[in-house]
C-alpha positions, 0 to 999 in steps of 0.5 A: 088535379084535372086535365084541362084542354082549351078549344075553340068553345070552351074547355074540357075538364078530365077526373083522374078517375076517368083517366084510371079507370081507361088505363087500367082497362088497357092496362088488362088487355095487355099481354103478360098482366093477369090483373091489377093489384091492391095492397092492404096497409093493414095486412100488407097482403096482395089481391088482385081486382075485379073488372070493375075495380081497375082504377084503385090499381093505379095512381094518377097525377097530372101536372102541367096538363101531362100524365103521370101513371104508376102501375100495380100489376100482377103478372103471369108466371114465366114471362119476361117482365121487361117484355110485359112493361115495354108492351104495357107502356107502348099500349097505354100511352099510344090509346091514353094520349089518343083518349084524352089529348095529354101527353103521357110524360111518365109510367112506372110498372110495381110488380106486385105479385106472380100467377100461374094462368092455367 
């Protein structure tokens, strides 16, 4: 489903690939995320995505006209997860509700893989 905001002369509509895509490249910036991650079904293996791939790292849902993201991450080796996801949360919702106009109403972090960063 679409986000949708009603103004005076008409209304916006948001592809969640929008969304997604602007999260993920938040999502980067923050400190302790190495990448976003894609799991094969097939093979059940992890790798991490290009800059151009961010979107397919998250899922998004809209309902109500409020966010819902989760998150697949990779994260640097030796830093505190809760310190990376409470960084990334704050992040992403402060830019995403400045972005859109929605309201963030809820973000899961899977962690779905560690990386030394040299």
């Amino acid at each position: 489903m679409s986000g949708r905001l009603d103004t005076d002369l008409g209304q916006i509509v948001i592809n969640p690939d929008v969304i997604a895509m602007y999260a993920g490249s938040v999502a980067v910036e923050c400190f302790g995320i190495v990448g976003m991650a894609a799991i094969s079904v097939k093979d059940g293996l992890v790798k991490l995505l290009r800059k151009d791939s961010l979107k397919h790292g998250i899922n998004v849902k809209i309902e109500d006209n409020k966010i819902r993201l989760t998150f697949h991450v990779i994260v640097a080796y030796g830093v505190s997860i809760r310190t990376v996801a409470d960084n990334l949360f704050s992040s992403v919702k402060y830019k995403l509700e400045g972005f859109t106009g929605m309201e963030v109403s809820k973000m899961t972090l899977l962690v779905e893989g560690v990386r030394v960063i040299d």
